[in-house]
C-alpha positions as CSV (number, residue, x, y, z in Angstrom):
1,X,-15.7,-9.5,-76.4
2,X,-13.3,-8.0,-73.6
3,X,-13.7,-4.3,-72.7
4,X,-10.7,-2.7,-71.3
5,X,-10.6,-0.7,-67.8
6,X,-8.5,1.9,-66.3
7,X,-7.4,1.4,-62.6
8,X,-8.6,3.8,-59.9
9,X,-6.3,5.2,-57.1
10,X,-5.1,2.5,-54.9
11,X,-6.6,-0.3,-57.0
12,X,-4.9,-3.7,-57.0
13,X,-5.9,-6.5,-59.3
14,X,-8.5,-8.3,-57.0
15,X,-10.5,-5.2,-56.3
16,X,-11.0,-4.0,-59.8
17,X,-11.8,-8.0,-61.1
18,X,-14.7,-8.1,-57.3
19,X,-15.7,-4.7,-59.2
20,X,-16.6,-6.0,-61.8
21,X,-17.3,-9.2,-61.5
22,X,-19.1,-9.7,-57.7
23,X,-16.4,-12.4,-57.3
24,X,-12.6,-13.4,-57.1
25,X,-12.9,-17.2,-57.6
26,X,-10.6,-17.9,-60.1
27,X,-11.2,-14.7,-62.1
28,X,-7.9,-13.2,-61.0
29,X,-6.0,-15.7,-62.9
30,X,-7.9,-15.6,-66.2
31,X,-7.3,-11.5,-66.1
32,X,-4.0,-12.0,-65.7
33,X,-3.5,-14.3,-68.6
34,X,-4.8,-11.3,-70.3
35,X,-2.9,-8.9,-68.8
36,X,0.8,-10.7,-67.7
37,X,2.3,-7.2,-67.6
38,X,0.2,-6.4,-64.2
39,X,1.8,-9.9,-62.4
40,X,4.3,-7.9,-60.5
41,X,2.4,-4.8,-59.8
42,X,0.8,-4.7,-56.3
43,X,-0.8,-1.8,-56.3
44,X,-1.7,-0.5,-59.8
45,X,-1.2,3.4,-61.0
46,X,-3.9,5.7,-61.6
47,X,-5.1,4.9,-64.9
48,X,-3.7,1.6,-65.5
49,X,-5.6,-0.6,-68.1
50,X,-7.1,-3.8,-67.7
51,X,-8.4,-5.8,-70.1
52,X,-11.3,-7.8,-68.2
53,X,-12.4,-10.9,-70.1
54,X,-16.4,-10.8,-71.4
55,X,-19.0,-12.8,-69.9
56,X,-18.9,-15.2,-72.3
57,X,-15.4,-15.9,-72.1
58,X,-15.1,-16.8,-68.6
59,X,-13.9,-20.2,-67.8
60,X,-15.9,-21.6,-64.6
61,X,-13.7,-23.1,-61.7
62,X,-14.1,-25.9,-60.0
63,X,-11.6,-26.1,-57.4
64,X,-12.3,-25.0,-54.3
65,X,-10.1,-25.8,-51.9
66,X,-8.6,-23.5,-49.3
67,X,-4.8,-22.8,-48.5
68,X,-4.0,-22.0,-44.7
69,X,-1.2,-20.0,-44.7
70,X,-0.3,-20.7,-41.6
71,X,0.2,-24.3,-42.5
């Protein structure tokens, strides 16, 4: 079951999903899926919600490779 959250001030996507979850590794994606509307929002407003995904609903990753951007 998802739970929904509300963004605090200054939040962007990755901190609230690393608040939650300990981790960024492909999470960010699968909370966008559920939220599309957040995709062009950098920083999110005070009281934004975020539906986060449950537990049990979280698809593991397995790619790990690493993008230089300097490349």
């Amino acid at each position: 079951m998802s739970r929904t959250v509300y963004a605090q001030q200054n939040d962007n996507l990755d901190t609230i999903v690393y608040r939650y979850f300990g981790s960024t590794l492909g999470l960010v994606e699968q909370v966008l899926e559920l939220n599309p509307r957040l995709a062009g929002q950098p920083i999110l407003e005070l009281g934004t919600a975020v539906i986060l995904p449950s537990l049990d609903d979280i698809q593991p990753t397995t790619d790990k490779s690493t993008l230089n951007l300097w490349d």
